[in-house]
N, C-alpha and C positions, 0 to 999 in steps of 0.2 A: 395728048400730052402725057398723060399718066402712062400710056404704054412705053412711050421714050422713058421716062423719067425709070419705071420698073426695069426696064432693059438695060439701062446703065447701071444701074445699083446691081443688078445678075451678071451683068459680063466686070465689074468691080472684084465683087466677090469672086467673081471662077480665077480674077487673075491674080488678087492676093492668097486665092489657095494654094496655087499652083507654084507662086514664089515660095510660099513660107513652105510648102514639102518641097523645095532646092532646097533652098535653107537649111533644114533637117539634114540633108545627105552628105557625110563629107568622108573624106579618105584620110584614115589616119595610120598610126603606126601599132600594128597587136600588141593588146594586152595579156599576159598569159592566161587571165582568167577567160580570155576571150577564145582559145583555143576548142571550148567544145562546142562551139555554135558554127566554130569553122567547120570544125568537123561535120556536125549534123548538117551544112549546107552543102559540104562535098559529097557526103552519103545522098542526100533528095537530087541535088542534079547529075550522080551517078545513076542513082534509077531512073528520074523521069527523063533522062537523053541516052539511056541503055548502053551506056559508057564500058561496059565491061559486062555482067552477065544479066541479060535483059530479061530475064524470069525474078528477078529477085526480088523481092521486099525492100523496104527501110529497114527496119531492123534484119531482115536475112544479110543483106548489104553489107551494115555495121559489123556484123558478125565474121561476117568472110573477112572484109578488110581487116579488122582487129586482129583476126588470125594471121594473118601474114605480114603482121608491125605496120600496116600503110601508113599509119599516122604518128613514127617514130619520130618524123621533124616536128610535129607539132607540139608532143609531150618534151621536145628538148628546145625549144624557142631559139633562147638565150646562145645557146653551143652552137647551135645550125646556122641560126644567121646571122644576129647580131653580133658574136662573137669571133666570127667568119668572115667579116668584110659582105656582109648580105642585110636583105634587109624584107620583112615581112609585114604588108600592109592589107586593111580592112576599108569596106568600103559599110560606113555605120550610116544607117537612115532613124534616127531620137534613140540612139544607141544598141540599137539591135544590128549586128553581122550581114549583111545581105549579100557581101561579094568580098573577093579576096585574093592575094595579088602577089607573089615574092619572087626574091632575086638570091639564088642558090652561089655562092662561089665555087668553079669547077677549080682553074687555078687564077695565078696572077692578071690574068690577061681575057679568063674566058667563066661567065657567069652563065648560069641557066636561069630561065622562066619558069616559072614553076605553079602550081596550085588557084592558076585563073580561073573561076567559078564565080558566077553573079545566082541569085537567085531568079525567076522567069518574069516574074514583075518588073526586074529592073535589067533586061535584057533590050536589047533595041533602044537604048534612050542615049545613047556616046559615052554610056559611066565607063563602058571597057577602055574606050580610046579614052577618057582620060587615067584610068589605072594606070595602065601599057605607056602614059606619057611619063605617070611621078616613076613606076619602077624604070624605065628607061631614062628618064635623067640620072636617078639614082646609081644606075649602072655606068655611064660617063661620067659622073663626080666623082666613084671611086675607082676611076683607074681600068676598069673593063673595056676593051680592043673587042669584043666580040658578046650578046646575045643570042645563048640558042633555045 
């Protein structure tokens, strides 16, 4: 009896852990101060998925990118997408950055996807398909004919 009784109180617990970190996770709209954690997240799953030069560091990484403006839509929020008919989203787990998710206007008709990157922890779990769900509505509520 006390083995049942233990075994419910341990599988209680595992499964209000497991809600309350849902809980935690949610997708919101960037904040500009949020921009260098976007960054620093695209830099780590630039190296650890060898996205571009696969000898590099984090900071060698950071360094290359920086030199060739990669993170010029992020230093300009505001101008690039919200003020574009676009729209830039974070995916916050108790307020830390972990994934990130935008919708670039090319013109009236034709948006890009842009800047998909989750961290490895929160890879395989449907956070990308629901990203890919909000900026994909987002891109039919304003008017986009076309995603590329």
């Amino acid at each position: 009896m006390l083995k049942k009784y233990i075994l419910v109180i341990f599988l209680s617990l595992a499964i209000n852990t497991i809600m309350s970190m849902q809980n935690s996770i949610e997708i919101k709209q960037i904040r500009p101060d949020q921009a260098p954690q976007v960054k620093q997240l695209i830099i780590e799953c630039c190296v650890e998925l060898k996205l571009w030069k696969p000898h590099l560091t984090v900071e060698q990484m950071r360094q290359e990118l920086d030199a060739i403006n990669e993170f010029n839509d992020l230093d300009t929020i505001e101008t690039t997408y919200f003020n574009n008919n676009g729209t830039f989203l974070v995916l916050l787990d108790n307020a830390k950055v972990v994934g990130a998710g935008s919708i670039k206007k090319i013109d009236d008709d034709i948006c890009e996807v842009k800047r998909v990157f989750f961290a490895q922890e929160y890879r395989g779990k449907g956070l990308g398909s629901q990203m890919m769900h909000h900026l994909l509505d987002f891109a039919k509520t304003h008017g986009y004919k076309k995603a590329r």
